[in-house]
C-alpha positions as CSV (number, residue, x, y, z in Angstrom):
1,X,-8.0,-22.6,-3.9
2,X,-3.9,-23.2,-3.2
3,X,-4.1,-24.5,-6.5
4,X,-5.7,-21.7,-8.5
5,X,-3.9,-18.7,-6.8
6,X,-0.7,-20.3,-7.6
7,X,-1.6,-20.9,-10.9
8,X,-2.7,-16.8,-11.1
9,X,0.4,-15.9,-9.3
10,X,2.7,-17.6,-11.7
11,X,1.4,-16.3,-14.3
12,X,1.1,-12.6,-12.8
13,X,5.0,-12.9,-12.1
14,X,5.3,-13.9,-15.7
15,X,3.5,-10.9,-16.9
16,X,5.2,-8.0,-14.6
17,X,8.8,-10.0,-15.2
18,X,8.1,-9.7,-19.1
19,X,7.1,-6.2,-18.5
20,X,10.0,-5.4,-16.5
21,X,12.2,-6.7,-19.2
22,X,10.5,-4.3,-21.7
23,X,11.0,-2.2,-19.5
24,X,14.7,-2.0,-18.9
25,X,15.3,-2.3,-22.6
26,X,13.2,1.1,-23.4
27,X,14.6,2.8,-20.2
28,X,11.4,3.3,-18.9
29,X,12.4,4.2,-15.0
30,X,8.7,4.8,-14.0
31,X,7.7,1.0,-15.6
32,X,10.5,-0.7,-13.9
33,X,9.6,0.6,-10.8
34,X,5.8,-0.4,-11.5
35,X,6.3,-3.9,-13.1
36,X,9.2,-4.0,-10.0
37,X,6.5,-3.9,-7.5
38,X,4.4,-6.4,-9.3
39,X,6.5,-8.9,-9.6
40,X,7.1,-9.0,-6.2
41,X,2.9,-8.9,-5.3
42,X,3.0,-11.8,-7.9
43,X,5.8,-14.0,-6.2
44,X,4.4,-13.5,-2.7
45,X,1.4,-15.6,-3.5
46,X,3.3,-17.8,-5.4
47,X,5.4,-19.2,-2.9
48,X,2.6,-19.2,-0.2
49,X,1.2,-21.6,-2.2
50,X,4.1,-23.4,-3.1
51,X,4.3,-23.6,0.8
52,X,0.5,-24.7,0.9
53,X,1.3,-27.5,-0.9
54,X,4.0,-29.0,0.1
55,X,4.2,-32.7,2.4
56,X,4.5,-32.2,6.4
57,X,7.7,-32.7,7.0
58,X,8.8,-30.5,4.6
59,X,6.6,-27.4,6.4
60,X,9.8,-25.7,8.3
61,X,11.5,-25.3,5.1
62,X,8.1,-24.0,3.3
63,X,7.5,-21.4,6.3
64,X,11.3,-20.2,6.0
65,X,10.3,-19.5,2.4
66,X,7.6,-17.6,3.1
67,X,8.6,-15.4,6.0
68,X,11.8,-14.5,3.6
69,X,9.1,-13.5,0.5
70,X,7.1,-11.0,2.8
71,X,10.7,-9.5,3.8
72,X,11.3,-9.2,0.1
73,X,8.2,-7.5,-0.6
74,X,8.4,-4.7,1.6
75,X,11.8,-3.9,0.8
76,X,10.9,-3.6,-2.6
77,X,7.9,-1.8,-1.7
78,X,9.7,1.0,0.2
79,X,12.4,1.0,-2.5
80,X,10.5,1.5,-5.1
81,X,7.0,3.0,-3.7
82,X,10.0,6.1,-3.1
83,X,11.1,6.7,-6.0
84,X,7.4,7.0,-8.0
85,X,6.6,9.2,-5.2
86,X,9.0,10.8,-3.0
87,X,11.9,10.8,-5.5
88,X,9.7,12.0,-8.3
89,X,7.6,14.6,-7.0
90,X,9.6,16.3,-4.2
91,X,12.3,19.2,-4.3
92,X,15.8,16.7,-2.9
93,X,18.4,18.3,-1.5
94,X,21.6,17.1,-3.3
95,X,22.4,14.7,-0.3
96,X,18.7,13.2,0.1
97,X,18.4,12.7,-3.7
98,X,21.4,10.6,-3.5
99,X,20.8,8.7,-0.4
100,X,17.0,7.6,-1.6
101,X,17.5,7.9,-5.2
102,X,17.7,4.4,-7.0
103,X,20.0,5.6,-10.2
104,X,22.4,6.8,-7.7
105,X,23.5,3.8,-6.4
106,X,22.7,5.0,-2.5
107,X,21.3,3.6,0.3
108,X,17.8,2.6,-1.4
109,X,20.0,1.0,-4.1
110,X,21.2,-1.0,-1.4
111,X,17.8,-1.8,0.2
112,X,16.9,-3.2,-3.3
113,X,19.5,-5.6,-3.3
114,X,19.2,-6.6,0.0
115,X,15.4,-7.2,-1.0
116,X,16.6,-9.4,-3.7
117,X,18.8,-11.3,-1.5
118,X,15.6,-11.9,0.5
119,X,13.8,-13.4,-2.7
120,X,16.7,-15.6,-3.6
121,X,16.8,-17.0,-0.2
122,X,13.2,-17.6,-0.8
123,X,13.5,-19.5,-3.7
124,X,16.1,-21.5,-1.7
125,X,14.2,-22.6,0.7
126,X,11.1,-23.1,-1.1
127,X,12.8,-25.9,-3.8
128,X,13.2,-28.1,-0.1
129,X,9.5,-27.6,0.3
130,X,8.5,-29.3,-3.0
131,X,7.6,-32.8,-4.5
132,X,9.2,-33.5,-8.0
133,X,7.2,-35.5,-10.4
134,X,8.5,-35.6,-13.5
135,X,11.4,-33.4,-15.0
136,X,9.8,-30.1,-15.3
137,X,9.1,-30.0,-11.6
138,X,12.9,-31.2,-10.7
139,X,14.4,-28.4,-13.3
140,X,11.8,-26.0,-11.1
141,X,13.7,-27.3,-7.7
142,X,16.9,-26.9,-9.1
143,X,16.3,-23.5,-10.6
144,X,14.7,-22.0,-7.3
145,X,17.5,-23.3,-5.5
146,X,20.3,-22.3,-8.0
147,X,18.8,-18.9,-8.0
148,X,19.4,-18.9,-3.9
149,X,22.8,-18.2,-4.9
150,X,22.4,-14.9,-6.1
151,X,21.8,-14.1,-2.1
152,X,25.6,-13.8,-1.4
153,X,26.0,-11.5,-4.4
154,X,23.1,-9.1,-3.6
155,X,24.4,-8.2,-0.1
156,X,28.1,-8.6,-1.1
157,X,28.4,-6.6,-4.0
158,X,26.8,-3.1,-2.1
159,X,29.1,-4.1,1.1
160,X,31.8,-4.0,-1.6
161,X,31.0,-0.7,-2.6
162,X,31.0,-1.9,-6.2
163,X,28.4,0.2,-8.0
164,X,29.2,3.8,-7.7
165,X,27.7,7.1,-9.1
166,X,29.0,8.2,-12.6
167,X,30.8,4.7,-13.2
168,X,31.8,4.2,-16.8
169,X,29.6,1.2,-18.2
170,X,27.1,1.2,-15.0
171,X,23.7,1.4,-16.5
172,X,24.6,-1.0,-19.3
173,X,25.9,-3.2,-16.9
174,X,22.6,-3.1,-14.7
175,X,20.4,-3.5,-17.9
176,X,22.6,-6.7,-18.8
177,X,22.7,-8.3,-15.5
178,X,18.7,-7.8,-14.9
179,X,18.2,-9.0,-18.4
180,X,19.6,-12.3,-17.6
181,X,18.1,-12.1,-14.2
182,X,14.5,-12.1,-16.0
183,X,15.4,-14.9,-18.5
184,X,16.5,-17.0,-16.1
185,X,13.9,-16.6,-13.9
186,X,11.0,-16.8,-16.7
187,X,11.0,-20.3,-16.9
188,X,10.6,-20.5,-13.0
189,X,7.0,-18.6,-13.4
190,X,6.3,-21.1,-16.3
191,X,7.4,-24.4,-14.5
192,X,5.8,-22.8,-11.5
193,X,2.5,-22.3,-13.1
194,X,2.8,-26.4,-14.5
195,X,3.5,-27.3,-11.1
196,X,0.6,-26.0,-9.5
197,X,-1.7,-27.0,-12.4
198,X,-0.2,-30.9,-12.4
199,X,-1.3,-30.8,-8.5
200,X,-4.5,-31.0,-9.1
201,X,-4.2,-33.6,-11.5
């Protein structure tokens, strides 16, 4: 069972990161959001079973993980949950559209990075949890813990104050860094998804 809802996890990341992607290049707002919230219902499951998997003494790591994914996850939920609803279909004042509205770079802008920080920790944590065999799985380690360093920038760069309303370049300059965010973590679904299915082996 650990092994098989890993497997479909991985693979549901894959779809709703690749659709996310899409996404973003189209400027689809409402599919972002969608495909947003999906990949984080995908990577839940994913690391819990990561976590089910791995040796004893590596449990405290693999719990960390965890606990850090379902923080992720409702962030993202709340973040993005508001905008197809709230945001979308309600009358804002000036003030609460800016404050809840994601292209506004407010405070649910914020709570979006801070969710990410939450999912890179995850990763982090998670890469101490598992047990390499082979290359593939030790390039998955490495990129789940690489990817831990994008933490420090996701709660920095708000603290910073460096995405404003109206900035010249802004929205190519989200599209860019997210692209690269999915292709990097692509192959982390795939190696994922090998991972899980050599576990059984």
């Amino acid at each position: 069972m650990n092994r098989k809802l890993g497997m479909t996890a991985s693979l549901a990341t894959l779809v709703c990161l690749l659709a996310f992607a899409a996404c973003m290049l189209v400027s689809s707002d409402m599919g972002s959001y969608i495909s947003s919230m999906g990949i984080s219902w995908g990577f839940v499951p994913m690391i819990c079973a990561l976590a089910a998997l791995a040796d004893r003494e590596k449990r405290a790591a693999a719990y960390t993980a965890v606990a850090f994914a379902a923080v992720y996850a409702v962030l993202i939920a709340l973040v993005y949950y508001a905008q197809i609803t709230t945001v979308r279909l309600s009358a804002l004042s000036d003030e609460a559209y800016g404050l809840l509205s994601y292209t506004e770079f407010g405070l649910f802008f914020n709570y979006d990075l801070l969710g990410y920080a939450f999912m890179a920790l995850s990763t982090f944590f998670i890469s101490f949890a598992l047990t390499p065999d082979g290359r593939g799985d030790g390039w998955l380690k490495w990129l789940l813990r690489i990817h831990g360093v994008f933490a420090v920038s996701c709660v920095l760069m708000p603290a910073l104050g460096l995405f404003k309303p109206g900035m010249a370049g802004g929205d190519l300059l989200g599209v860019l860094v997210l692209e690269f965010w999915c292709a990097y973590f692509t192959p982390v679904c795939i190696l994922a998804y090998r991972y899980f299915k050599r576990a059984g082996a």
